[in-house]
C-alpha positions in Angstrom: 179.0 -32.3 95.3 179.0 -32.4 91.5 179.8 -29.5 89.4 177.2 -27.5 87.6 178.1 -27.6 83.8 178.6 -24.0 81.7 175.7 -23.7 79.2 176.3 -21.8 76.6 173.9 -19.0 75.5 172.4 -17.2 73.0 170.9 -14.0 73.2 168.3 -12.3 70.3 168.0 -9.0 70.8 171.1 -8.6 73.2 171.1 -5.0 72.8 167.4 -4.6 74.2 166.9 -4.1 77.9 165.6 -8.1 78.2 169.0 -8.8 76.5 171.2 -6.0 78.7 168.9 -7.4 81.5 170.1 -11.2 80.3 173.7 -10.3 80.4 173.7 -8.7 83.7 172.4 -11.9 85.0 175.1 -13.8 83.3 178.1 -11.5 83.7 177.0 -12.7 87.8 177.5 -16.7 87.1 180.7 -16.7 84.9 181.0 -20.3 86.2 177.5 -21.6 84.8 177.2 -19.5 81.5 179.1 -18.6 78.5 178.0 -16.2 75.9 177.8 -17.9 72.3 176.3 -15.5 70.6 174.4 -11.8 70.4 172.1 -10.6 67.8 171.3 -6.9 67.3 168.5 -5.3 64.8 171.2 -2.1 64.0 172.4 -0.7 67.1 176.2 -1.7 66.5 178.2 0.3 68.9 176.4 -1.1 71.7 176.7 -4.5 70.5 180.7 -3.6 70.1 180.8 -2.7 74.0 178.7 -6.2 74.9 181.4 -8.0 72.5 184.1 -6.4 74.4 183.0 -7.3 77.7 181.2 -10.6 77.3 183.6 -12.6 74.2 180.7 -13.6 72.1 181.9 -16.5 69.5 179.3 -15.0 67.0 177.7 -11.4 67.0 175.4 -11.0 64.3 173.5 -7.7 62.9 170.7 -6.8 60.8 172.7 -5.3 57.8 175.8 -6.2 56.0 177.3 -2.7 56.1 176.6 -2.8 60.2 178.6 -6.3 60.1 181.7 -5.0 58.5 181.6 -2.2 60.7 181.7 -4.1 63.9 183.8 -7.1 62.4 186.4 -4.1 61.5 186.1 -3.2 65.2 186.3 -6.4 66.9 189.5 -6.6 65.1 191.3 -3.7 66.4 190.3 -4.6 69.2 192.1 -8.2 69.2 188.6 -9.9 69.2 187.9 -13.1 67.3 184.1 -12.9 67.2 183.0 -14.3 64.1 180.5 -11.3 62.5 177.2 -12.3 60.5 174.7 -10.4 58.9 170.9 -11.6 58.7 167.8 -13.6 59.0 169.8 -16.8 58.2 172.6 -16.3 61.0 170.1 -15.5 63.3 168.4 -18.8 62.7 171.8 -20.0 62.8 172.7 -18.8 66.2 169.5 -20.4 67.5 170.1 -23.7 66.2 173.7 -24.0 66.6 175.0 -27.4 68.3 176.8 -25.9 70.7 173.7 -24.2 72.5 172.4 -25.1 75.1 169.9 -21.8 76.3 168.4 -19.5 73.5 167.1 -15.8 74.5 164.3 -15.2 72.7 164.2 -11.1 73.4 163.6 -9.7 69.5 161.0 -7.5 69.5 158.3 -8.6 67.2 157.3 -10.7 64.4 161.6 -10.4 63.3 161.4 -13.1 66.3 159.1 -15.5 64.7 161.6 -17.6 63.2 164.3 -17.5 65.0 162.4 -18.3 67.8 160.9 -21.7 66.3 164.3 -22.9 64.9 165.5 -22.7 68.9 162.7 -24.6 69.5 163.3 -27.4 66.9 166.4 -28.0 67.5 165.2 -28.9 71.4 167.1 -26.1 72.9 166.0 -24.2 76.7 164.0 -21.5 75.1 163.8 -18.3 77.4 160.5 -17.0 75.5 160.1 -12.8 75.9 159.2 -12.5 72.2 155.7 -12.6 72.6 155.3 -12.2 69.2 156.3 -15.4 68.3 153.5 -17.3 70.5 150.6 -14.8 68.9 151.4 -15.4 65.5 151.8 -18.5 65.1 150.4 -20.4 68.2 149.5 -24.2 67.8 152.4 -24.7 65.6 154.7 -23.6 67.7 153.5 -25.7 70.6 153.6 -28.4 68.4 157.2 -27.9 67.7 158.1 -27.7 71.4 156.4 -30.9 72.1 157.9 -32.9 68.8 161.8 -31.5 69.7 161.3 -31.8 73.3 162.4 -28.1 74.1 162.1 -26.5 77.3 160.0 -24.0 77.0 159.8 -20.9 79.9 158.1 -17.4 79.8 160.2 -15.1 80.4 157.6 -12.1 80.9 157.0 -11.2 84.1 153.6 -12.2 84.0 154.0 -15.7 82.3 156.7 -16.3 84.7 154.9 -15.4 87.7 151.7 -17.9 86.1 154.5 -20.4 85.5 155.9 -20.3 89.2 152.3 -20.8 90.6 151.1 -23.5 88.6 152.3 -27.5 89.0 154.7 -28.2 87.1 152.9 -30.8 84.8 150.4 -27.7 84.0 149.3 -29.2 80.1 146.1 -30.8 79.5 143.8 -27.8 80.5 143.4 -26.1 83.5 140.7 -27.5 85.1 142.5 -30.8 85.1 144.9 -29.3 87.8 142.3 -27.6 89.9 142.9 -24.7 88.3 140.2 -22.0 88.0 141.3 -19.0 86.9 144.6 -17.0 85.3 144.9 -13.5 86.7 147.0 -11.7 84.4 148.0 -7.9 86.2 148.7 -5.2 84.2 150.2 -1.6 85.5 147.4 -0.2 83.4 150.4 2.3 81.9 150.7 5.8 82.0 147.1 6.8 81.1 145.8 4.6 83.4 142.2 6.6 84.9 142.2 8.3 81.1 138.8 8.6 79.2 139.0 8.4 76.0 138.7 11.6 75.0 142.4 13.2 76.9 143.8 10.2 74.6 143.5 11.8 71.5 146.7 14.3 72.6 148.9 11.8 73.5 152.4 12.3 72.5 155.4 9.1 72.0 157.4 10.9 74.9 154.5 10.5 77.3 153.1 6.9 76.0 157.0 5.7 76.7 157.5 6.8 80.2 156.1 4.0 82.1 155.9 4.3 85.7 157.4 1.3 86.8 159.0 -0.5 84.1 161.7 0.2 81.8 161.2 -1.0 78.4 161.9 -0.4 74.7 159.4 1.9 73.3 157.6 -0.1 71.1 156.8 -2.2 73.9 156.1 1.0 76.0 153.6 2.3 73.5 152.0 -1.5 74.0 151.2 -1.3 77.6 150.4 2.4 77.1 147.4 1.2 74.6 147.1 -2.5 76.9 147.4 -4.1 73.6 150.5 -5.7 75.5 148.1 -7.3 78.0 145.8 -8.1 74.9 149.1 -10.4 73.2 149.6 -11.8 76.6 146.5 -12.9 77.5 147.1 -15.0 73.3 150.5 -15.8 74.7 148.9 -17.2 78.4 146.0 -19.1 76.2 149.0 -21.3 74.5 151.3 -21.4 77.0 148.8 -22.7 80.0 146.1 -24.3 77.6 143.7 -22.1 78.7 140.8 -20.9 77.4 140.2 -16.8 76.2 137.6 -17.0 79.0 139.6 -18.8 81.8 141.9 -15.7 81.8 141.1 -12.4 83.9 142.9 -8.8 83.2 143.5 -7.2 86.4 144.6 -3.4 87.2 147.6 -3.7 89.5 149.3 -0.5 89.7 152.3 -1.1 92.0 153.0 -4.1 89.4 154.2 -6.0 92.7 152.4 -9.0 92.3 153.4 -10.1 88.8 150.2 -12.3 88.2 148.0 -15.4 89.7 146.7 -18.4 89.7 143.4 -19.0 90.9 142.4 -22.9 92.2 138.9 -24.5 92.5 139.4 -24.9 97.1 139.6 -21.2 97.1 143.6 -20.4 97.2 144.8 -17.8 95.2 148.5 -18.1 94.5 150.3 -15.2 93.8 154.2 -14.6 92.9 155.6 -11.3 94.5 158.5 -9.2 93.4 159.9 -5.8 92.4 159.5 -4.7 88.8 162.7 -5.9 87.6 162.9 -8.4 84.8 166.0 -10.2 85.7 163.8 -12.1 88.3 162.0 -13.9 86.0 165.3 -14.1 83.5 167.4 -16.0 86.2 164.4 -17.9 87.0 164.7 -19.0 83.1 168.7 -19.3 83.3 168.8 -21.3 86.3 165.1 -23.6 86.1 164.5 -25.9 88.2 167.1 -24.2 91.0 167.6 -20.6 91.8 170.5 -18.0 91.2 171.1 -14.8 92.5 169.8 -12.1 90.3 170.9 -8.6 91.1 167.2 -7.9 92.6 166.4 -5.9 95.7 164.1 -8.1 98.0 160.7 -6.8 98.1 160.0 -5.0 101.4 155.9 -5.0 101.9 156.6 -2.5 104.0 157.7 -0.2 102.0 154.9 -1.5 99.5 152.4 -0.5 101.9 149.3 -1.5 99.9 148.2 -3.1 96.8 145.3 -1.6 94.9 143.5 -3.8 91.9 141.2 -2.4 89.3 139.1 -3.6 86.1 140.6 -2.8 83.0 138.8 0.2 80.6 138.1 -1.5 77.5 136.0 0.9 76.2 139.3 3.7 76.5 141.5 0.6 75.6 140.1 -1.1 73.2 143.5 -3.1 71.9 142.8 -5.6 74.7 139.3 -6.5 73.6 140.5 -6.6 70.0 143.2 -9.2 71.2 140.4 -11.2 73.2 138.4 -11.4 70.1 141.7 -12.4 67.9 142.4 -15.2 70.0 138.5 -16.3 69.9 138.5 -15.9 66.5 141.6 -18.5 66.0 143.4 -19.0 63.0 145.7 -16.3 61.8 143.3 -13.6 63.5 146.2 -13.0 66.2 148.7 -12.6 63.3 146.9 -10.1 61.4 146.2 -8.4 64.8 150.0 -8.4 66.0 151.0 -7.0 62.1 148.4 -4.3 62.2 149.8 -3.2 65.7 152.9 -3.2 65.1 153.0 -0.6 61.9 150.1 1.4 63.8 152.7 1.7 67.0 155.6 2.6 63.9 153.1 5.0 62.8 152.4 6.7 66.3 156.3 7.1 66.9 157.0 8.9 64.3 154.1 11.3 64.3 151.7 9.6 61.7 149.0 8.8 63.8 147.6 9.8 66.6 147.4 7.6 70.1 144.0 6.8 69.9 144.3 6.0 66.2 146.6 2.4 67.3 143.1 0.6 68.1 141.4 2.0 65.5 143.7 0.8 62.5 144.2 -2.3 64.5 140.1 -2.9 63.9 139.7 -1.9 60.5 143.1 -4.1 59.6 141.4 -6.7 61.2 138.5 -6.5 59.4 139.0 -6.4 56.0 141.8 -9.5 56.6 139.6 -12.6 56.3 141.2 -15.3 58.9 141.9 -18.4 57.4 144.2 -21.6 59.0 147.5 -21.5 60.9 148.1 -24.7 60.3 151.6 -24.0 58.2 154.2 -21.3 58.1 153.9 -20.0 55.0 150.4 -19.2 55.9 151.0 -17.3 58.9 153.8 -15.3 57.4 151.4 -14.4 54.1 148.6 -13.0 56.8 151.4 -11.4 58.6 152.3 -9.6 55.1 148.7 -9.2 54.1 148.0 -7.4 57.2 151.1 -5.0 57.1 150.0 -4.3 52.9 146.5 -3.2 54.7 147.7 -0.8 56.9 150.5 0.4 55.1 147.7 1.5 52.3 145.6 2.6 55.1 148.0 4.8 56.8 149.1 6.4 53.0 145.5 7.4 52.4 145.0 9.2 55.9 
């Protein structure tokens, strides 16, 4: 029986719990995976203890004052990880020759490039950057298809979408028999909320999700569903579907992780618990399967699965992503920029819950969308959107 060959790895955003979540996986196949390198925005002593354990060749932080820190570190420790510092030696890491699997776990537009240099150098891309996708959709595709990267979503509910569709799945849906996208959502902590208890809502309580743990800017997200709203962008690219072709569906017991619907009736559904290193050693090992760490799902215990319609009339981040992604161009991008300094905002006490939505549609607004043909453009709506809000947020 042939040997399976060690692929090396590189993981963005190791110090996140997809990247913790990624190394766990790892740290469980020493025999088919090497670490290459970690990436971490600022948190340095918990990149130190993932250098330790896992022998990165290259660890690489946000600022140079973190990198001398750790490199200083690493030393006394009798380490030889190389230590960079930036948005270069990120897209370095990602690029590198010697990689053969990229993590994509940086949490928001900071992923964008990084992201797309993985992909044109043709490397496995493990996708949990959303971020990426939304901003700058078509191109990116484009770039997977040109280099001939793999390509796999690593969020639970693209992963679950992935695992029930063929595995030729391009083309359109409808070309495959394929009827429907069911995308669950949790539906968050406030889930049953009117709009008006919304207005109270502190950051302690939009980060304690009930099932998942997550970083709390992606906590906040599924709090508001404008999580759901940049997956459903993210599904549209990833499955070539249309806005339309894709349903939102209130799953609270996030066991089943999304669906496929066909045109003979069948609905095919993948199952698990609420644990991402599922659908990460789904990504490590694709096509086979490795042991993840996971409990097996006992339906038992389960007991019953309840589905509701999403509120978008309390939520209104996941129409205002429907209506990005109708809209095209660099809509999304301006939509994920706007988000992304209202959720800063609501962390650190400058506006209130229920204000997220509402910056997100005035942002939106007064950002005319215009083609996402090109980089540069994408990045200058990104900006343009983020001057908005910023200006926005100062005059509140």
């Amino acid at each position: 029986m042939p040997t399976t060959p060690t692929l090396d790895v590189t993981v963005l955003g190791a110090t996140g719990s997809i990247g913790t979540s990624t190394l766990d996986v790892i740290a469980r196949h020493p025999s088919r995976y090497r670490v290459h390198a970690l990436s971490a925005n600022r948190a340095r002593q918990r990149l130190l203890a993932q250098c330790r354990t896992h022998r990165p060749r290259v660890a690489v932080l946000e600022r140079e004052e973190d990198a001398a820190w750790l490199r200083e570190q690493l030393v006394d420790a009798g380490l030889d990880t190389e230590v960079r510092a930036g948005a270069e030696a990120l897209i370095e890491i990602s690029e590198a020759r010697e990689v053969d699997v990229v993590m994509a776990a940086i949490v928001g537009a900071a992923g964008l490039l990084p992201t797309l240099a993985a992909v044109r150098a043709g490397k496995r891309v493990l996708l949990a950057n959303k971020e990426a996708l939304v901003m700058s959709g078509g191109l990116f595709m484009e770039a997977v298809t040109r280099s001939g990267a793999t390509l796999l979503p690593i969020d639970s509910e693209h992963n679950a979408i992935y695992q029930c569709l063929p595995t030729e799945h391009r083309g359109g849906l409808a070309r495959h028999g394929v009827t429907q996208l069911l995308l669950t959502a949790s539906g968050g902590p406030f889930r049953g909320w009117e709009a008006s208890r919304l207005a109270e809502v502190t950051p302690e309580q939009a980060c304690a999700h009930p099932n998942w743990s997550m970083g709390r800017k992606i906590s906040v997200d599924s709090a508001s569903l404008m999580n759901k709203g940049l997956e459903l962008i993210e599904a549209c690219w990833l499955f070539d579907a249309r806005p339309d072709q894709i349903q939102v569906v209130v799953h609270p017991q996030s066991v089943i992780h999304s669906m496929a619907a066909y045109n003979d009736g069948s609905v095919i559904a993948q199952l698990g618990n609420p644990d991402m290193r599922t659908p990460i050693a789904h990504g490590l090992a694709w096509p086979e399967r490795i042991e993840s760490g996971v409990q097996a799902l006992d339906l038992f215990e389960v007991a019953r699965l309840d589905f509701e319609r999403p509120d978008e009339s309390a939520f209104p981040c996941l129409r205002l992503a429907r209506e990005a992604i109708t809209a095209g161009g660099t809509a999304p991008a301006v939509l994920n920029a706007a988000n992304e300094m209202a959720v800063e905002a609501f962390l650190e006490g400058r506006l209130g819950f229920a204000g997220i939505g509402e910056l997100v549609e005035r942002v939106r607004d007064a950002c005319p969308v215009e083609s996402a043909d090109e980089l540069g453009g994408i990045l200058e709506a990104d900006d343009r959107a983020r001057h908005e809000a910023r200006a926005r947020l100062e005059r509140r």
